[in-house]
N, C-alpha and C positions, 0 to 999 in steps of 0.2 A: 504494500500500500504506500504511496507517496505522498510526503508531507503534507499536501494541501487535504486529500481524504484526511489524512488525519487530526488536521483542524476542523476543517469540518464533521466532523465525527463526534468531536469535543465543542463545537458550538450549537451542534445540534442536538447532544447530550445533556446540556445546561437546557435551551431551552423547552427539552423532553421534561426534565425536573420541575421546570416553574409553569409546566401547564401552559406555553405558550400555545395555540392553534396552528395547522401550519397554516395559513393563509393572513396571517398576521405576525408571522415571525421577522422577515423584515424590516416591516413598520418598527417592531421593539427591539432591534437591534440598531434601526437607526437612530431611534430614541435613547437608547442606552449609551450610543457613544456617538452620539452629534455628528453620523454620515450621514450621507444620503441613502434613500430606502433602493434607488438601482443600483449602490456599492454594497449594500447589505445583503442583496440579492446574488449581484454575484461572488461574496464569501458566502453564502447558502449554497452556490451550486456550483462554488470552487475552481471557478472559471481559472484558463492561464492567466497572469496577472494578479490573480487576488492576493496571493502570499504575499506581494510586494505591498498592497494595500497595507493588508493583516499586519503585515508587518509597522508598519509608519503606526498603524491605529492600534497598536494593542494593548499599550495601557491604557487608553481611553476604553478599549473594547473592556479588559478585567476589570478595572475600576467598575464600568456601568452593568455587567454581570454581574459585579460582585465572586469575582473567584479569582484564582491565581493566577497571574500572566506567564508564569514558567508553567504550570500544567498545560495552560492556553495553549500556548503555543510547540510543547513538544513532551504532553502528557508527562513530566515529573515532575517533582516539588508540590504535588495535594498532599503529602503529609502536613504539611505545616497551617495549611487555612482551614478549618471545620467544615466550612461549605464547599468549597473545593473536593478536600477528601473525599464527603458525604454523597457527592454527582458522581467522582470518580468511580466510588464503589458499587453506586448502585444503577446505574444509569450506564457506564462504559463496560465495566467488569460484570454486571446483572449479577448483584447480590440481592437476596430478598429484603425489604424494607428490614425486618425486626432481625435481621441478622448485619444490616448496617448499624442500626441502633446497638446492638451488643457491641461490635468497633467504635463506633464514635466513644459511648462509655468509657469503655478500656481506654480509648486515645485522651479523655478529659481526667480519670485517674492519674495517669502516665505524668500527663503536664502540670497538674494538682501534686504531685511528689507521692502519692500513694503507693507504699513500700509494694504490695504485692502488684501492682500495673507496672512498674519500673521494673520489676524483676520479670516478669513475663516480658515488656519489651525487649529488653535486654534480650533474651532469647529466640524474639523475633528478628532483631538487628543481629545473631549471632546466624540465622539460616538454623535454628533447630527447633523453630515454631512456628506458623504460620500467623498472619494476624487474627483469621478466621478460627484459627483453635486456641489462640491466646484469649479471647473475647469470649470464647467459650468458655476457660476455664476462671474469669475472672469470676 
């Protein structure tokens, strides 16, 4: 898959999470980062060209989504924003809702210093846990 699918992939992931319509996803994409609704269009259908757009707008784009402009743009770095992660997993990776929610948890432990989420992360960050059975066992 090449990099434009996979912005697209991830913009249209965000706006799967917030209930956008598709017939009204451009409009609130252009709303969101102060384009035009035919630039917004063509990052919806990842036209040649658009990555250069994407690119010039992308903190305008994160900002008005509200997620992270490194996931944005090249799916890493959702560990670190809630909502970011939260789309990441459930929306791109198709985890079930209430098995997002056990992650998020686990992840608000983890950053709260909660001895037992630190010690599960720890073992996630070591490759001898998944997040998905860390969250479980929390």
């Amino acid at each position: 898959m090449d990099e434009r699918n996979s912005i697209k992939q991830r913009l249209l992931a965000v706006l799967d999470y917030d209930g956008i319509p598709q017939r009204k996803r451009a409009a609130h994409l252009a709303a969101a980062c102060g384009c035009s609704p035919s630039t917004a269009r063509r990052w919806l259908a990842a036209d040649e060209g658009a990555d250069k757009m994407i690119m010039r707008s992308m903190f305008d784009l994160a900002r008005g989504l509200d997620v992270d402009w490194h996931w944005l743009w090249d799916g890493e770095g959702a560990t670190l924003a809630p909502r970011t992660l939260r789309i990441n997993l459930q929306q791109v990776k198709s985890y079930p809702r209430h098995e997002v929610d056990r992650m998020m948890r686990l992840f608000v432990a983890w950053y709260a210093g909660q001895r037992k989420a630190v010690c599960l992360f720890d073992l996630v960050m070591a490759n001898k846990l998944t997040l998905h059975t860390a969250a479980r066992l929390m």
